[in-house]
N, C-alpha and C positions, 0 to 999 in steps of 0.2 A: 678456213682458219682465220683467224684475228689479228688484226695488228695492237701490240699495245698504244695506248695513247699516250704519246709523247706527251708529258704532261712539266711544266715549270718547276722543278723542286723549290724556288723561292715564291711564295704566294702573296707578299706583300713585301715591298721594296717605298722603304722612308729614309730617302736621303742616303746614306750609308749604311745604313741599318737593314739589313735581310734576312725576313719572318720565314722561316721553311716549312711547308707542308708539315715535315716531319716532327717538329719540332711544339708544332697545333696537335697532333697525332697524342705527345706525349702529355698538353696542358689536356685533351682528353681524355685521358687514360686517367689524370691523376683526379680531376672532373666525375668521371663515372664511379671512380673508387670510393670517392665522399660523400656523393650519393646514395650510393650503393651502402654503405658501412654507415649512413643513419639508417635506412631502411632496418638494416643489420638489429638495430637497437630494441625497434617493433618488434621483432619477431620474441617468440612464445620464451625460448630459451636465454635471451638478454635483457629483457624489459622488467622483468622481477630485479634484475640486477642491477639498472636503472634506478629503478625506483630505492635502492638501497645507497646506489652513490657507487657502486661497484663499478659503474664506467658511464661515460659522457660525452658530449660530442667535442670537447678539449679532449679527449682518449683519442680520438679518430685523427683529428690534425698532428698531431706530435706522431700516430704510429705512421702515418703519410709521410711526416718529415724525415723520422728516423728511414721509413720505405724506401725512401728517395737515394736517400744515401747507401740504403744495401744496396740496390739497381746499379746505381752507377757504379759503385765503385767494386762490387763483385761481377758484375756483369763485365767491366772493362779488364780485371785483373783475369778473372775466370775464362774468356777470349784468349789472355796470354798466354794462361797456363795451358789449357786445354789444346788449342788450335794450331798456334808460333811458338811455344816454348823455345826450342833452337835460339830463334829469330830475338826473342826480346832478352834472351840472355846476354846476347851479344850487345845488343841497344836499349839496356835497362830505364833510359831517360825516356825512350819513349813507348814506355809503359802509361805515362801520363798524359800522352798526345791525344786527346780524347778528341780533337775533331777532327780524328783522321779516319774513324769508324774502329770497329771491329767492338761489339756487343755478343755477350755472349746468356742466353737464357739459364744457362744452368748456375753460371758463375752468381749472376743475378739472384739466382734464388738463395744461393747460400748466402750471398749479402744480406737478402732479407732474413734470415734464417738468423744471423748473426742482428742485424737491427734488432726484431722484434723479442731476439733474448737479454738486450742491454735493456730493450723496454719494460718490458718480462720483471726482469732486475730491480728495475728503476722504482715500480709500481708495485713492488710485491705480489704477483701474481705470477700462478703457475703456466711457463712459454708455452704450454697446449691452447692454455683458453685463449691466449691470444693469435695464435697461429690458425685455430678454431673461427676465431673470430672473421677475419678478414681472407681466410681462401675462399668463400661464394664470391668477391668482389676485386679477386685477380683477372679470371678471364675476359672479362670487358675492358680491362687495360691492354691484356697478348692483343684481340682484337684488333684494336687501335692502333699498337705497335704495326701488326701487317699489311692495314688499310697504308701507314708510311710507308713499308717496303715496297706494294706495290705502286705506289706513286709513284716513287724514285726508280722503278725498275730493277729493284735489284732482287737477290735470293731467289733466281727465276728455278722454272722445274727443269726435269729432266724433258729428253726429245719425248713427242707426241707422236700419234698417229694422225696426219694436217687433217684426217675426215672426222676427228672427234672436233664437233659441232664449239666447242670451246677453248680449241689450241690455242695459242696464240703465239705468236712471234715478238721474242724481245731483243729488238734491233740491239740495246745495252750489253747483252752475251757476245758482240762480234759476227752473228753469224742471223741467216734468217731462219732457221731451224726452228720450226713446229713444237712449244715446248707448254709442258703443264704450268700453268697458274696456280702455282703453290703456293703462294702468298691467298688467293683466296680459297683455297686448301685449308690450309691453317687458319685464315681469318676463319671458317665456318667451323672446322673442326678444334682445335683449342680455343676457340674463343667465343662462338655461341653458343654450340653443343655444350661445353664443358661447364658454359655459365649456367643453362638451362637446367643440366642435371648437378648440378654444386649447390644452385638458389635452391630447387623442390629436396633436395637431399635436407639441405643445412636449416628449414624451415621448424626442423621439428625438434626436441631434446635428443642430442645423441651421446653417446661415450663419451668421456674428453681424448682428444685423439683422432676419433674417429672420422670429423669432415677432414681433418689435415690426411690422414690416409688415402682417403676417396681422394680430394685432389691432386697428390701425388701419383697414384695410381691413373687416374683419368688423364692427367695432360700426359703424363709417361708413354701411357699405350696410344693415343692418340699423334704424339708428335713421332712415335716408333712408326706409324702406320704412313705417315705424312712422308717421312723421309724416305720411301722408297718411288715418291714425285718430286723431290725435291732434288735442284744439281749440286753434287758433293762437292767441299768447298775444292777448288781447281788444285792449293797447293797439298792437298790430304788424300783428298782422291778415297776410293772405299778401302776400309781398313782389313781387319781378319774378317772372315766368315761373309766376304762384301759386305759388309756393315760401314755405315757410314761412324763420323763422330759422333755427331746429335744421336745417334742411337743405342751407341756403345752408351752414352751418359745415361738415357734413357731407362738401361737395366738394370742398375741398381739402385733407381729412383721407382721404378714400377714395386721392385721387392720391396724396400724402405717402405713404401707405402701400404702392400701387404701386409707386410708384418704389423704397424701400426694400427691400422683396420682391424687385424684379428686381433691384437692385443686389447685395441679401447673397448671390442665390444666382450672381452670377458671380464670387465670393468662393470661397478654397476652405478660408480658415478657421473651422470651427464651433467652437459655445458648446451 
């Protein structure tokens, strides 16, 4: 088995100023998202649209800034609610402690959910096409996010078996215990795989709806499948049915997605 590599969480130190791995993690994430979301423009299904004025690459920046802000601040609220409810009832001030950790994926997405319908709004245009628009160019940001976890050591797996060729040990859990590498779990599975099959999916005219479905559907079953390597958060422990959090959330995000898929494709308008 592996040791992980005790690696700096501060990568660049100016004076007082401390640049964190994690923190390059995220100026990536938002990097490939803008990349990704002009490609977005090429393809078959937005490039007529282009060419009408129907959207542009001032579209992309602004749905990024509004992104930004669903991220944080549903991903930070959706942690409290989801994970420490009790805990932040009691200490509602620091609901705001953002540099004290605790992010959460699903809260996050409703943030964005909520973002990209004030933009939706803003732009007169129907929140599918826009939700349409930019889920092939989410997964290379989760990605990104996990290459951070694993740096920092944290979000480590469950025990291993020490003869799988790839355990590793993370001194950070307290213990030297043989444990899966679920950060690059999930870096492979929501975040290449899911890129992979989200870009050849979203390449082509679908339902309006329909890539938002497949992506909710695809990270759903994928991070369902992830969390039984993953170690349950310590103060939640596995819920009803052994099921952890992240996976309880997962089920009604797989359905939601479902349904949406079936629905856009008895639709005969594509995006």
């Amino acid at each position: 088995m592996m040791m992980h590599p005790t690696i700096d969480p501060v990568a660049l130190q100016l004076g007082p100023l401390a640049i964190h791995w994690y923190g390059l993690t995220y100026l990536a994430a938002f990097a490939l998202f803008v990349a990704l979301a002009r490609g977005r423009l090429h393809h078959a299904p937005y490039a007529a649209q282009v060419a009408l004025g129907a959207w542009s690459k001032q579209d992309i920046e602004d749905i990024l800034f509004y992104g930004v802000l669903g991220v944080v601040l549903g991903g930070r609220i959706g942690y409290c609610v989801f994970y420490s409810p009790s805990y932040y009832l009691m200490h509602p001030l620091e609901v705001f402690a953002f540099w004290q950790g605790g992010m959460s994926f699903h809260g996050g997405m409703l943030g964005v959910f909520v973002a990209t319908a004030w933009f939706a709004r803003k732009r007169e245009r129907p929140w599918l096409w826009v939700t349409d628009f930019i889920a092939p160019c989410v997964p290379t940001g989760l990605a990104a996010g996990r290459v951070g976890n694993f740096i920092n050591g944290e979000l480590w797996g469950r025990a291993a078996d020490p003869s799988l060729p790839w355990a590793m040990v993370f001194p950070q859990s307290g213990t030297m215990m043989a444990r899966h590498p679920s950060q690059i779990y999930q870096f492979l599975g929501e975040g290449i795989l899911l890129f992979i099959v989200m870009w050849l999916y979203a390449r082509k005219p679908r339902p309006v709806g329909a890539v938002s479905g497949m992506f909710m559907m695809g990270y759903g079953m994928l991070r369902f499948m992830a969390e039984y390597f993953r170690e349950p958060d310590a103060h939640l422990g596995l819920l009803a049915l052994g099921m952890t959090m992240g996976q309880w959330l997962c089920v009604p995000m797989v359905g939601i997605g479902v349904w949406l898929w079936l629905r856009a494709n008895r639709q005969i308008e594509t995006v």
